[in-house]
N, C-alpha and C positions, 0 to 999 in steps of 0.2 A: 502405751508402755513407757512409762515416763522414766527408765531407768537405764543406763549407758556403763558400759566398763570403763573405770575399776568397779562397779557395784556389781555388775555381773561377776560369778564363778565360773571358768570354765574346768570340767570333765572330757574327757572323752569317752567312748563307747565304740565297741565292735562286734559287727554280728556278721558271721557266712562272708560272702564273697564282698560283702559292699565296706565302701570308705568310711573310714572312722565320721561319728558325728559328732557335730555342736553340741553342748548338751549347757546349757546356761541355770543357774541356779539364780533366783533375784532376789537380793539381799534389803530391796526397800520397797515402795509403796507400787502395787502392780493393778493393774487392770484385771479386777474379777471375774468370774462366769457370770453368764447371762442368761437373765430370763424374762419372757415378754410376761405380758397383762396376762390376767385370767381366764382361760379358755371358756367356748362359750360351755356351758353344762355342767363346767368343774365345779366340784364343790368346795366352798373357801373355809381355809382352817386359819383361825386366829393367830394372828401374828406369825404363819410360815416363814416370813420374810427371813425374820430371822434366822433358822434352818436353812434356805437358800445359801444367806450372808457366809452360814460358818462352811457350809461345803465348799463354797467360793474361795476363800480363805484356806482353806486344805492343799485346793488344786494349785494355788500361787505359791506355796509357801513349795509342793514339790519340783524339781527340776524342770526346766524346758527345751525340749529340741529347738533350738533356732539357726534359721540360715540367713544372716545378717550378709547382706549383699554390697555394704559398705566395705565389708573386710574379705568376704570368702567370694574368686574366681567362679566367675558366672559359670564356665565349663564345669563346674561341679554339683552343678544345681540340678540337672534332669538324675541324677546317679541319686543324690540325695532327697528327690521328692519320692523314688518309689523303694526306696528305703524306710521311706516312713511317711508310707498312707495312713492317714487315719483311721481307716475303721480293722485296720492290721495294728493298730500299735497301744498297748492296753493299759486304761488308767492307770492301775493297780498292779503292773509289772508281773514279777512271776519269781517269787522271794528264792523258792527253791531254784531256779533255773540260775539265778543270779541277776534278773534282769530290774531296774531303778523303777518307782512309779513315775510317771511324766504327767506336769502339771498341764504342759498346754505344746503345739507343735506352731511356730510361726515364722512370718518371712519379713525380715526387717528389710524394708524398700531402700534405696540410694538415695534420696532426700530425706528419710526420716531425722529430726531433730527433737530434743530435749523443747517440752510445752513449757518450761519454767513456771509449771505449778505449784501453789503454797497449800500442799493435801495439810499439814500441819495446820495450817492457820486457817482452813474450811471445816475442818473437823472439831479447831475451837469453838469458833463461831455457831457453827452447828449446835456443838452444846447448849451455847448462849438460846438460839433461836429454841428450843424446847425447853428451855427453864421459862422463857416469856409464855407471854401470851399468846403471840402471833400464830396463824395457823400455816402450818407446813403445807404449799401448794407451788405448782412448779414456777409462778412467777418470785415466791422467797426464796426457792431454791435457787433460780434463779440470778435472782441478785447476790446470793454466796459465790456462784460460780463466777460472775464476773468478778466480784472484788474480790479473787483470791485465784485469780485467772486459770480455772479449771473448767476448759473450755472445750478441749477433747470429745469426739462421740463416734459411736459405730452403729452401724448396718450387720442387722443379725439374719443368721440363714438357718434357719433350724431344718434339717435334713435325717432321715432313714438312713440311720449305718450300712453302706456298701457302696456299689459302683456312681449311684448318682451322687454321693457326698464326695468323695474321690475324685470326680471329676469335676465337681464347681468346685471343689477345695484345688486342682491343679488349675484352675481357672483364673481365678481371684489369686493365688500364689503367683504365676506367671505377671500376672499386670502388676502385682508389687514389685516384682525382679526386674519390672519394665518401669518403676516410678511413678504407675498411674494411682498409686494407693502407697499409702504411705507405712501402713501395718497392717496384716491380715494374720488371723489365729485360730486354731481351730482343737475343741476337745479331743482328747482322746476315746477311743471305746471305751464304753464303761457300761457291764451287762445290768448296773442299777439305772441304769437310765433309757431303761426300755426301750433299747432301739433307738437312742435319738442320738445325735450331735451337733455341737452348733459352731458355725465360720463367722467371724468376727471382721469386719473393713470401717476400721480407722480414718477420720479427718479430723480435722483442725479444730473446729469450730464448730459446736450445733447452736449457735444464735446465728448463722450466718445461713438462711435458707436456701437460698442459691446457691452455696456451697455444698450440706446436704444434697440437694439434688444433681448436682454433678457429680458426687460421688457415686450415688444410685444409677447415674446414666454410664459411668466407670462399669461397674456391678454389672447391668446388664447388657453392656458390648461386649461381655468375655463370654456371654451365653447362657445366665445364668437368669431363671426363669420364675423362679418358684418366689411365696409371697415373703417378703423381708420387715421388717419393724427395725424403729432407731432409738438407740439408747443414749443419753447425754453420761460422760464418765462420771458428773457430778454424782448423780443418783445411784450408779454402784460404791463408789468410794463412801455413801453415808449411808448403803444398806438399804436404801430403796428398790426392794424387790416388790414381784406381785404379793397380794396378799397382804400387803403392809399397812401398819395400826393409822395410820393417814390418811387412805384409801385414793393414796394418788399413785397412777398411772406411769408405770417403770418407763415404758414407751411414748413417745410423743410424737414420731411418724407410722405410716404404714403404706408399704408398697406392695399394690398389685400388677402385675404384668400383661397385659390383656391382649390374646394374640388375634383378634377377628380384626382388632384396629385396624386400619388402612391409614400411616406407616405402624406398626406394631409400638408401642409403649409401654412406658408405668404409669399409673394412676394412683396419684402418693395423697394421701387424707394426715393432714396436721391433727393430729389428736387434742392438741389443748383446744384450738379454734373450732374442730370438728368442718375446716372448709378444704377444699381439692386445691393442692398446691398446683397440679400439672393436668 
């Protein structure tokens, strides 16, 4: 979330008995939805990516609940997560009722900082890179991302709308409030999206492997169990969804949880390498 007030708009919001909320509008270059590689059996339609890219774009462009724990008193944070659990709080609002559609619900951690990312100057270059020759693969994406230090990436958790998203979502939310993640985000309900939603956790750096994996090791000490995938921000910021005329791979990790292990772990497969980081 590469954007900070003044760029943020704040609103507020009131419902029933609970505390007015944050409600952040982001007026510049934002962190899209996500979505992993191709499932296995799925059948692939040309160029979806794009269709991805523009939904993604929809959800940024509407408002977002945030509890930015840099500015807003921790004491008001358990009052405001069950104010607005996810799978209670609905993309697409409720025009008659009065209610805003909400792009995204997130918990700005107490060390998050500004990545001083050049999206402008990657998005050029970009251009440049598909007018050449070169082929688009994630070592040239790559190299955009360092020289244009767009280095940001997250750990996706795609979860069934109800009680077990609600709870890795209070999960992963708590460790932000606590510093150990630096941003975590998570869709709202949206009955086109079949029952799914996805929690978002932020680090620095996806060229920094060890760092991914201590994020992942973040991830799962708050209890959270289920298989995850990691997206570099680069490849959302240039539209690189599944499905894309490339036919490179959105995702570059993948963690499983494996509970027979004796001590219990993740078992994380680097997708470009195809080798077992852990």
């Amino acid at each position: 979330l590469n954007c900070q007030p003044p760029e943020w708009t704040l609103a507020l919001r009131y419902g029933g008995a609970a505390a007015s909320e944050l409600v952040y509008s982001c007026n510049c270059y934002t962190i899209m939805e996500e979505e992993e590689g191709p499932v296995d059996g799925e059948m692939r339609t040309p160029f979806a990516a794009e269709t991805y890219a523009a939904e993604a774009m929809a959800a940024d462009m509407d408002p977002w609940i945030v509890f930015d724990s840099r500015r807003t008193p921790r004491s008001e944070f358990d009052g405001w997560l069950e104010s607005n659990r996810p799978s209670q709080v609905s993309r697409f609002g409720d025009e008659e009722g009065g209610v805003s559609p909400v792009g995204w619900i997130a918990v700005v951690g107490p060390n998050h900082c500004p990545s001083g990312a050049d999206v402008t100057g990657l998005q050029e270059s970009w251009e440049k890179l598909l007018a050449s020759s070169r082929p688009v693969t994630f070592q040239t994406v790559r190299e955009l991302a360092l020289n244009h230090r767009v280095l940001s990436g997250k750990w996706l958790m795609h979860l069934d709308t109800g009680f077990k998203l609600d709870h890795a979502w209070e999960c992963v939310a708590r460790a932000a409030l606590d510093g150990k993640i630096s941003l975590v985000k998570v869709t709202p309900f949206d009955r086109k999206a079949e029952g799914k939603q996805v929690i978002c956790a932020y680090n620095q750096n996806f060229t920094d492997e060890n760092e991914v994996i201590r994020l992942d090791s973040v991830i799962r000490a708050t209890g959270v169990k289920c298989p995850l995938s990691y997206k570099p921000d680069v490849y959302t910021y240039l539209g690189i969804y599944r499905n894309n005329r490339w036919n490179v791979c959105p995702t570059i990790y993948e963690s499983k949880f494996d509970l027979e292990c004796v001590p219990r772990r993740s078992h994380i497969i680097n997708k470009v390498t195809n080798l077992e980081v852990t």
